[in-house]
N, C-alpha and C positions, 0 to 999 in steps of 0.2 A: 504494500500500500504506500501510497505518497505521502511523503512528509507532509504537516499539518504546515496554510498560508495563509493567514488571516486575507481576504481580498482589500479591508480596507485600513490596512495595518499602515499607509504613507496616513491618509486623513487622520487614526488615531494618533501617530505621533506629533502631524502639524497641530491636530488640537490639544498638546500634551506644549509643544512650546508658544503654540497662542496662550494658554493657560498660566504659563511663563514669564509670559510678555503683563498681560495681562493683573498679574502679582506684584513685578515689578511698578509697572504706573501706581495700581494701588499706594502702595509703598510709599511712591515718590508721592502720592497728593497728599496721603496723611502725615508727612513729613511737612508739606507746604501747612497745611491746616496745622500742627501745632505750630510752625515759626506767626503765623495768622494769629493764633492767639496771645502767641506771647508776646508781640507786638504791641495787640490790645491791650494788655494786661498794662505792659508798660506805658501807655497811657493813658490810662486812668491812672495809674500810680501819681504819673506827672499832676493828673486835673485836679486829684485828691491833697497831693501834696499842696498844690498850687491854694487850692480853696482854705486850707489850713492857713497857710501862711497869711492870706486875707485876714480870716477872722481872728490870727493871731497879732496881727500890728493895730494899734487904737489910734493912732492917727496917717493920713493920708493925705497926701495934696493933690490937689486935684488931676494933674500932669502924671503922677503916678499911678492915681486911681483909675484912668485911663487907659495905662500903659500896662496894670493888671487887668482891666476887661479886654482890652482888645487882643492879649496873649490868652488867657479864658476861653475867650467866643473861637480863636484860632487851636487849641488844644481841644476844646468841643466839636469843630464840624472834622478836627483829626480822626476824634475818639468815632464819630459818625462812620466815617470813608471807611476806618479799619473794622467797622461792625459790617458795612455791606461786603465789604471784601472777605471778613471771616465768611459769611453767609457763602457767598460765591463759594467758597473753598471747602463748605459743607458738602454743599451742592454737587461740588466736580467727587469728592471721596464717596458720596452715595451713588453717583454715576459708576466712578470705577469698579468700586463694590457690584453694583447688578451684572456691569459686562464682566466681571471673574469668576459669580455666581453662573452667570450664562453659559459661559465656554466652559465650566466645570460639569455643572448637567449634562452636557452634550460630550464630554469627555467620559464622564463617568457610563452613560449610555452604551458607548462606542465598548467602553470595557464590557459592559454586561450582554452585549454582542459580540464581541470577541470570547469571552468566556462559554456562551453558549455554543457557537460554532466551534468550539473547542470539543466542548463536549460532547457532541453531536459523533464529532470528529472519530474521539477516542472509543465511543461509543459502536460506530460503525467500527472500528476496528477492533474491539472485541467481539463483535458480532461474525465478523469474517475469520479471524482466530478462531474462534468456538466452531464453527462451520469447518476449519480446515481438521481441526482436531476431533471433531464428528466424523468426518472423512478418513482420518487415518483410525479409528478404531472401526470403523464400520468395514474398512479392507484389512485391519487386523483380523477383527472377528470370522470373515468370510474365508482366508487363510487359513485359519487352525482348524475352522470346519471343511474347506477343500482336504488339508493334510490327513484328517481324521478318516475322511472318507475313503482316500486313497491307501490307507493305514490298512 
């Protein structure tokens, strides 16, 4: 009998290194997503700090007073831009995630086809063993009984 060929053994291994690929970007976005947060983090650190320091000085002139909102109002539409951008960056990790979830299903499939036609495989091949080995005692046994008779 012929050695066992999976027929679509090139497809399961492309989807074994799309699976690959696919891992890696993961990777790479949730790598971008925490520098995204830590980002964030650090300003609000900055606004927090900032706002303390307001409420910590009891006098101001007004030239200053200024010159702390208008650094505020610019550290706020920061702390804004780094919230849409974290978002985006949710966004692209939930993306990656489904496409590695996807190409994994479809890989995993591809194996539970492969394993079956394996079996199949090995299965027909003890089928035809057993068949050959029924054959050779079935012209054993007609031998001993020829011999016997000519006995």
């Amino acid at each position: 009998m012929k050695k066992f060929k999976f027929k679509l053994e090139k497809l399961e291994n492309s989807k074994q290194h799309f699976k690959r690929q696919k891992a890696l970007k993961l990777a790479e976005k949730i790598r971008l997503l925490e520098s995204e947060k830590l980002k964030l983090k650090k300003l609000q650190v900055v606004e927090t700090n900032l706002l303390v320091e307001m409420k910590s000085k009891k006098v101001f002139h007004a030239a200053e007073m200024l010159n702390y909102r208008g650094y505020l109002d610019q550290v706020g539409r920061s702390v804004k831009a780094q919230e849409k951008r974290l978002a985006n960056a949710v966004n692209e990790v939930d993306r990656a995630r489904a496409a590695l979830k996807k190409v994994s299903r479809e890989k995993k499939i591809l194996e539970k086809l492969h394993e079956k036609k394996h079996r199949e495989y090995v299965d027909a091949f003890n089928r035809e063993d057993q068949k050959f080995i029924d054959e050779l005692a079935t012209q054993r046994k007609a031998r001993v009984k020829w011999q016997l008779q000519t006995v």
